[in-house]
C-alpha positions, 0 to 999 in steps of 0.5 A, spaced: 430 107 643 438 109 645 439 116 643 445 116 637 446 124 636 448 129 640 449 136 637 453 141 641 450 147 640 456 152 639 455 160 640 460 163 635 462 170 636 465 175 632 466 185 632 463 189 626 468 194 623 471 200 628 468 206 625 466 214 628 462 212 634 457 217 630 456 212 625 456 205 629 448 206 630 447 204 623 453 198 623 448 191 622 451 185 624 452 179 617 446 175 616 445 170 621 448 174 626 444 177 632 448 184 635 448 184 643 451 191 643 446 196 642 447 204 641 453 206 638 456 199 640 463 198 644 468 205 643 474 198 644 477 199 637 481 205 633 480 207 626 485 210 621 484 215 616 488 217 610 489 225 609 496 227 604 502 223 606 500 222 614 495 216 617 491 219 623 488 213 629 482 216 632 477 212 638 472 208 634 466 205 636 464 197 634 458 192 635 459 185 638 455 180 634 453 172 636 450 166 633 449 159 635 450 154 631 449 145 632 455 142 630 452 134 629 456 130 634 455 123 636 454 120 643 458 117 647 460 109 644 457 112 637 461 114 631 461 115 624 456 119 619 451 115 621 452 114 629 452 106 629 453 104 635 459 099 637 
């Protein structure tokens, strides 16, 4: 039995929003996502406040989240949805 398929798997990385490093505790990543930050995440972002007429930037905090995926792929000398050989 030749084998026909070979999925890669792919890591696919993303950040949560930049917020008060206080209030990143909470911050969960999107569904299907795993956090590989604990705490209160990264302080590698700034956030922005609106007061009146002026916008402030303060040091904020953010998580790094990953989550692996198989993208279908054929082996070498296969193609096509069904991966027939030549």
């Amino acid at each position: 039995q030749v084998k026909k398929q070979c999925d890669q798997k792919l890591l696919i990385r993303m950040k949560t929003e930049c917020v008060p490093c206080s209030l990143n505790l909470e911050t969960q990543c999107p569904a299907g996502y795993t956090k590989i930050t604990n705490g209160t995440g990264i302080p590698d972002c700034r956030y922005y406040l609106e007061i009146k007429t002026h916008i402030l930037s303060f040091p904020g905090c953010r998580h790094h989240c990953m989550k692996e995926i198989e993208q279908p792929e054929c082996c070498q000398g296969h193609w096509g949805p069904d991966c027939m050989g030549k």
